[in-house]
GULOZA-661999 format. One record per atom (N, C-alpha, C, CB): residue number from 0; residue in three letters; atom name; z, x, y. Coordinates in pm, whole numbers, always signed. Each point is the difference from the previous one (the first is absolute). Glycine has a CB too. Example, Ala and Ser with C-alpha at 12.3 -4.5 7.8 and 13.67 -1.06 7.14 Angstrom:
BEGIN
k/r/a/zz/xx/yy
0/ALA/N/+780/+1319/-569 .
0/ALA/CA/+0/-89/+119 .
0/ALA/C/+0/+90/+120 .
0/ALA/CB/+125/-189/-117 .
1/SER/N/-197/+154/+222 .
1/SER/CA/+6/+82/+119 .
1/SER/C/+73/-77/+109 .
1/SER/CB/-215/+118/-63 .
//
This chain:
BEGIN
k/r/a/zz/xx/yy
0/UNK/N/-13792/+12046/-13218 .
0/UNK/CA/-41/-101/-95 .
0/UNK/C/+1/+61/-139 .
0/UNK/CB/-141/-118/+175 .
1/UNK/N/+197/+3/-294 .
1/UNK/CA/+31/+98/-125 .
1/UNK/C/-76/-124/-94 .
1/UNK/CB/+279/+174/+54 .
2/UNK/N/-393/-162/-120 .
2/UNK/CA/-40/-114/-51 .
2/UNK/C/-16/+76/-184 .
2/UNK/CB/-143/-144/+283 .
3/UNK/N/+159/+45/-364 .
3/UNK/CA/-29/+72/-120 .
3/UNK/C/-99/-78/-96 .
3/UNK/CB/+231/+108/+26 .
4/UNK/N/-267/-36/-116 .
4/UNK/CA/-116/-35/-109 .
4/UNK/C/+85/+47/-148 .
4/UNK/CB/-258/+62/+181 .
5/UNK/N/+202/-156/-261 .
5/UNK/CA/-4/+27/-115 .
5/UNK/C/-124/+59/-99 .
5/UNK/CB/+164/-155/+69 .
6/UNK/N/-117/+252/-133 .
6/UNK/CA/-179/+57/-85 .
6/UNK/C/+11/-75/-114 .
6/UNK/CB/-42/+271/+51 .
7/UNK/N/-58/-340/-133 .
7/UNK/CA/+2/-68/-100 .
7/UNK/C/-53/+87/-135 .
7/UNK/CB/-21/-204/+171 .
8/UNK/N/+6/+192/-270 .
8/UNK/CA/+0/+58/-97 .
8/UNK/C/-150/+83/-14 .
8/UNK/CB/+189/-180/-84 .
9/UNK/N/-303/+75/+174 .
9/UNK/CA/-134/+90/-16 .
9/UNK/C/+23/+49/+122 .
9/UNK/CB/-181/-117/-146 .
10/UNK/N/+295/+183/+239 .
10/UNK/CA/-58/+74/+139 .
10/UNK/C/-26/-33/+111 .
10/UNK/CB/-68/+76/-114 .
11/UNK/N/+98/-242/+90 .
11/UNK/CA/-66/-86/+132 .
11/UNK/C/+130/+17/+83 .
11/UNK/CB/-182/-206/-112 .
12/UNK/N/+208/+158/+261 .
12/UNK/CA/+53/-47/+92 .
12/UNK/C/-22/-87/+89 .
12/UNK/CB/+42/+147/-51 .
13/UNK/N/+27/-223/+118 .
13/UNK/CA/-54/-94/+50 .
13/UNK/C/+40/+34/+176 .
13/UNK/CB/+13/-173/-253 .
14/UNK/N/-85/+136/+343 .
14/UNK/CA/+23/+94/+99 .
14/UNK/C/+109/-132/+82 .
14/UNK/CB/-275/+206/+6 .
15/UNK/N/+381/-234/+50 .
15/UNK/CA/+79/-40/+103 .
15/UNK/C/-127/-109/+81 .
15/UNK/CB/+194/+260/+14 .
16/UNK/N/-163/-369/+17 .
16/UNK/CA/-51/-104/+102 .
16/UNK/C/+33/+92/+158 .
16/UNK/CB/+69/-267/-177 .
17/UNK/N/+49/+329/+165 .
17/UNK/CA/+14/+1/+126 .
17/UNK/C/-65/+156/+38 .
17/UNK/CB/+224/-189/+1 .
18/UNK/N/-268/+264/-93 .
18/UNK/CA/-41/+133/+15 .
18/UNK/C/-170/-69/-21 .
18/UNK/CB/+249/+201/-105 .
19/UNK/N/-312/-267/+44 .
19/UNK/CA/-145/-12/-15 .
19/UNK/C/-31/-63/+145 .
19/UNK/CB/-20/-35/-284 .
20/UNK/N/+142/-53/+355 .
20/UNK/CA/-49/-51/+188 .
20/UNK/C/-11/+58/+47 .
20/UNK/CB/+67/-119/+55 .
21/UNK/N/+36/+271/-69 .
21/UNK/CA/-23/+94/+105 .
21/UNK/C/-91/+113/+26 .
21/UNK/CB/+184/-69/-15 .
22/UNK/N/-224/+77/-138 .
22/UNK/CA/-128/+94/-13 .
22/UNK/C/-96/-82/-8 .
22/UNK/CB/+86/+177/-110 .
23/UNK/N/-113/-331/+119 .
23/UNK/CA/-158/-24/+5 .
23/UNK/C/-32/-24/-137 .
23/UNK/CB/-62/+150/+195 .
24/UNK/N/+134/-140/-308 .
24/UNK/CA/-63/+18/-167 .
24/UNK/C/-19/-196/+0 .
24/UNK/CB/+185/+294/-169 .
25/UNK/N/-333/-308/+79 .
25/UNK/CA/+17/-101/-41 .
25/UNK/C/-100/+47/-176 .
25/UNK/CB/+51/-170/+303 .
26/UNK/N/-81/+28/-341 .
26/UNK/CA/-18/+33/-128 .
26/UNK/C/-160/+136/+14 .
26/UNK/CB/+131/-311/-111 .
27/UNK/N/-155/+384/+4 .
27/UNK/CA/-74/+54/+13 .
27/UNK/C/+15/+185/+60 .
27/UNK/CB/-69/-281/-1 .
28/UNK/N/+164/+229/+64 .
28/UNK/CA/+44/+134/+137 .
28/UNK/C/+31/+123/-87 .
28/UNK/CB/+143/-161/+205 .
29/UNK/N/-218/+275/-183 .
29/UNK/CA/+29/+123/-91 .
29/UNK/C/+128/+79/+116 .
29/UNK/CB/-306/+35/-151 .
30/UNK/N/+419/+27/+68 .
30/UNK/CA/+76/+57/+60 .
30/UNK/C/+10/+179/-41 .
30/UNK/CB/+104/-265/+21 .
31/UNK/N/-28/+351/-7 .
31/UNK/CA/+6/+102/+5 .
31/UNK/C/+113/+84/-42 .
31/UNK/CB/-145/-75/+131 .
32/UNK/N/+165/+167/-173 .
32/UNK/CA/+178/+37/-31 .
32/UNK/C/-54/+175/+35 .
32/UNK/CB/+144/-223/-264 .
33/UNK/N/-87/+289/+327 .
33/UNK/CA/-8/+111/+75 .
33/UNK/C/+138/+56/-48 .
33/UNK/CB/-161/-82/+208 .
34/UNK/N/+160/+195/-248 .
34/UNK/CA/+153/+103/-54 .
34/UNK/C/+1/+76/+137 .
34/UNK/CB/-21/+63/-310 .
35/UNK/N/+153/-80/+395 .
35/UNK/CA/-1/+89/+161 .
35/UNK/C/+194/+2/-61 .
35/UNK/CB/-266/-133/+286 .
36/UNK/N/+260/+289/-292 .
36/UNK/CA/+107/+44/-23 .
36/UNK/C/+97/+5/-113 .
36/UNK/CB/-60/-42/+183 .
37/UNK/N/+19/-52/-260 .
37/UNK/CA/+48/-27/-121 .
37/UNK/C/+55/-112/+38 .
37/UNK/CB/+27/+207/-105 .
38/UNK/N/-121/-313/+134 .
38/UNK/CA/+17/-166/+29 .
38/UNK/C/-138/-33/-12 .
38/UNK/CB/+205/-22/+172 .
39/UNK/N/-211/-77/-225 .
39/UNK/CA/-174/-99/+3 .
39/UNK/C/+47/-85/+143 .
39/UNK/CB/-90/-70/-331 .
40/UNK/N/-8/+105/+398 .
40/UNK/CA/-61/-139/+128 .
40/UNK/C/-130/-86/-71 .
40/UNK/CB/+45/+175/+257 .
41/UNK/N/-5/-321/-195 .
41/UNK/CA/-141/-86/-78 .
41/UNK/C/-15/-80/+75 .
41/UNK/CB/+16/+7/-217 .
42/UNK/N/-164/+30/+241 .
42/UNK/CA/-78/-79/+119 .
42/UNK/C/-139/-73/-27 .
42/UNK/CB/+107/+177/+139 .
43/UNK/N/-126/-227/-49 .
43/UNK/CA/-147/-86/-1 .
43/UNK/C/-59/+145/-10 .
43/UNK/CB/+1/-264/+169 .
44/UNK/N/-123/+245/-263 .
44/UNK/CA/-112/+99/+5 .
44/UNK/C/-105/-43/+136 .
44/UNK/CB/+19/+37/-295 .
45/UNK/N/-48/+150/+335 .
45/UNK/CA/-48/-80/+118 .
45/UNK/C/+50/-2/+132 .
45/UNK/CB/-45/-113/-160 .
46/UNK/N/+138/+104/+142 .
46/UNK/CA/+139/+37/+145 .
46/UNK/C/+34/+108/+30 .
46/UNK/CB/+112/-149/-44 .
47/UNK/N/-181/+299/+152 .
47/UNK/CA/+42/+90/-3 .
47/UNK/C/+93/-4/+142 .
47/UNK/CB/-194/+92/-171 .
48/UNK/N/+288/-3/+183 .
48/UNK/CA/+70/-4/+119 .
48/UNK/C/-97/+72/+121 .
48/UNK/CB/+242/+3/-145 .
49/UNK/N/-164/-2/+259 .
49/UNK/CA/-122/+104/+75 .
49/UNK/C/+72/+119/+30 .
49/UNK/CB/-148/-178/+123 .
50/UNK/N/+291/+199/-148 .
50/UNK/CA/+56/+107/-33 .
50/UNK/C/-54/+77/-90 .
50/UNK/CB/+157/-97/+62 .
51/UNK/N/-223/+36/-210 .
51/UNK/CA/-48/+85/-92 .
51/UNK/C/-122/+49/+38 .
51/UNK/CB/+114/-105/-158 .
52/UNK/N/-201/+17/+269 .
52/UNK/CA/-104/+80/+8 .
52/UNK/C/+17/+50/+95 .
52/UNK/CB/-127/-90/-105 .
53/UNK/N/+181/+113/+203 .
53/UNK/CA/+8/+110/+88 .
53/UNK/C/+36/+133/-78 .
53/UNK/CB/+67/-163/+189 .
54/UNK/N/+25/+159/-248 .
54/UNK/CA/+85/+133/-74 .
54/UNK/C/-153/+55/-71 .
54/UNK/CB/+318/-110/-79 .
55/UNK/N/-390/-1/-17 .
55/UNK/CA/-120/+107/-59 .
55/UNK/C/-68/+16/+44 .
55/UNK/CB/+5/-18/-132 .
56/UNK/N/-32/-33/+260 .
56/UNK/CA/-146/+46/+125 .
56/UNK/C/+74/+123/+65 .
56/UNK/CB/-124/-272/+95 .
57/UNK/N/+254/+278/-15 .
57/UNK/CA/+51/+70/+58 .
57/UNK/C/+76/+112/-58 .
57/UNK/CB/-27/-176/+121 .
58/UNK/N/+53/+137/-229 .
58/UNK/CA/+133/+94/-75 .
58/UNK/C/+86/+4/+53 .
58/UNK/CB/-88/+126/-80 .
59/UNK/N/+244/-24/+78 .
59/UNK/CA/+101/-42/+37 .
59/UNK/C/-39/+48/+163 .
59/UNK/CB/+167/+7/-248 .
60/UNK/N/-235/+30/+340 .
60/UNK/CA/+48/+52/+115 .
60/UNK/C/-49/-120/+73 .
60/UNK/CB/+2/+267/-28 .
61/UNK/N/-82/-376/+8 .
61/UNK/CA/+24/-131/+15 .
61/UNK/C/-90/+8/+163 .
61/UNK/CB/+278/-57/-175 .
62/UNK/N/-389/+194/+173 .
62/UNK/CA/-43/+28/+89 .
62/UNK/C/-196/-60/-35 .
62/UNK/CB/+252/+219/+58 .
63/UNK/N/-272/-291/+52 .
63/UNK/CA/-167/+36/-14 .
63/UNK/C/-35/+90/-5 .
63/UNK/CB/-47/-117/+81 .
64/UNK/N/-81/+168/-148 .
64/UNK/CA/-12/+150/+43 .
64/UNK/C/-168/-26/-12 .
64/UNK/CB/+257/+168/-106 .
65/UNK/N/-330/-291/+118 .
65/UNK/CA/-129/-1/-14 .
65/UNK/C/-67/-111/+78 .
65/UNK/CB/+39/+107/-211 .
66/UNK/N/-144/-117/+229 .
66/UNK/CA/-64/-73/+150 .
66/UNK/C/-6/-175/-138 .
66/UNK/CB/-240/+284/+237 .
67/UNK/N/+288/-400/-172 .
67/UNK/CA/+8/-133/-14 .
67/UNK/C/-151/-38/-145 .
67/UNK/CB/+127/-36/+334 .
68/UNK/N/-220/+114/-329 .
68/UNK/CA/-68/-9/-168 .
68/UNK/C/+105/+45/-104 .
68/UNK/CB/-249/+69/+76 .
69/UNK/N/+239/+30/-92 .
69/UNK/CA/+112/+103/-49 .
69/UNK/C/+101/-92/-53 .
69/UNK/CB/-34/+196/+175 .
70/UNK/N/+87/-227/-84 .
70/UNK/CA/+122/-120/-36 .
70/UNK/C/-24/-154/-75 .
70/UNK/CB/+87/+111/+220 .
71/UNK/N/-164/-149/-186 .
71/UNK/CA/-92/-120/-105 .
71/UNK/C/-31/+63/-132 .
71/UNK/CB/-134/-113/+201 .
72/UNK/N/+61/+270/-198 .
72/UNK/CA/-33/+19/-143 .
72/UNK/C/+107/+12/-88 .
72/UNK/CB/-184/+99/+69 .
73/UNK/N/+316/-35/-18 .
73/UNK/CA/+126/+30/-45 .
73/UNK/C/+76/-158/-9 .
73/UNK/CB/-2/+274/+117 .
74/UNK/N/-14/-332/-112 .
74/UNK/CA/+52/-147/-1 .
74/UNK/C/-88/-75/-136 .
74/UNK/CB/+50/-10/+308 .
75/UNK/N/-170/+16/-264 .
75/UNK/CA/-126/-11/-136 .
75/UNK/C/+91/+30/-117 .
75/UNK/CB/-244/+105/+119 .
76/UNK/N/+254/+32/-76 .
76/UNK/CA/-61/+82/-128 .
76/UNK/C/+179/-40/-102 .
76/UNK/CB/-231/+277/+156 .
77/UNK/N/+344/-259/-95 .
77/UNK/CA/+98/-48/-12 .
77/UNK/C/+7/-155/-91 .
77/UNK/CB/+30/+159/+221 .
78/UNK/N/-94/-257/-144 .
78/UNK/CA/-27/-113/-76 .
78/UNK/C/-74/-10/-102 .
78/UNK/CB/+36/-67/+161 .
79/UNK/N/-169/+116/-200 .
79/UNK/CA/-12/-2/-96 .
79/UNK/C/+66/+85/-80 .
79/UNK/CB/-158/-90/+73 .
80/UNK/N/+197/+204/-75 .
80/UNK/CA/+95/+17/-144 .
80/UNK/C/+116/-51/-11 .
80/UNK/CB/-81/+178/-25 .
81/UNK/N/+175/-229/+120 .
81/UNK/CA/+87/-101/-36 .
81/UNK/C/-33/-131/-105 .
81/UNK/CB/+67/+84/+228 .
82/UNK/N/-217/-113/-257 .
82/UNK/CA/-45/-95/-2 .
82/UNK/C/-99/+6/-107 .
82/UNK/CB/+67/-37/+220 .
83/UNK/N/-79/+208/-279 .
83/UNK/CA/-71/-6/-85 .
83/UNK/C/+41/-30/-170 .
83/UNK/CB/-95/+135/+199 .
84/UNK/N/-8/-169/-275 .
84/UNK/CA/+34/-53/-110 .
84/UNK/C/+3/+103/-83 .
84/UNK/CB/-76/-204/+44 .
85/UNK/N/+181/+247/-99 .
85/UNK/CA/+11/+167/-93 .
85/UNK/C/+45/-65/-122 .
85/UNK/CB/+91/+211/+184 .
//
């Protein structure tokens, strides 16, 4: 899917009908722009994958290594700084 926007002179964009159905955006909806690799991804704020939180609970060996608390606090603790206001 290849959808495009125009930026207007103050910065605005207007997001695609058919990209705001598929993410859920309606008026109000805060979104996100993330630099991964030298590309912006832009998402609903709010939407983490569970790939991402496994990788920062687990790191790359993608191993438990702590009894089922352990793993809630690392999930916690994960969400809120994804989530914190800096």
């Amino acid at each position: 899917m290849s959808v495009h926007s125009k930026l207007t002179a103050q910065g605005q964009i207007s997001v695609p009908a058919e990209v705001r159905r598929k993410l859920g955006l309606g008026p109000g909806s805060v979104i996100e722009w993330e630099e991964r690799d030298g590309e912006y991804v832009v998402r609903p704020v709010g939407r983490t994958t569970s790939l991402e939180i496994h990788e920062e609970v687990f790191g790359s060996t993608g191993a438990a290594s702590g009894p089922p608390a352990d793993v809630r606090q690392g999930i916690t603790a994960y969400i809120r700084k994804r989530h914190a206001r800096g």
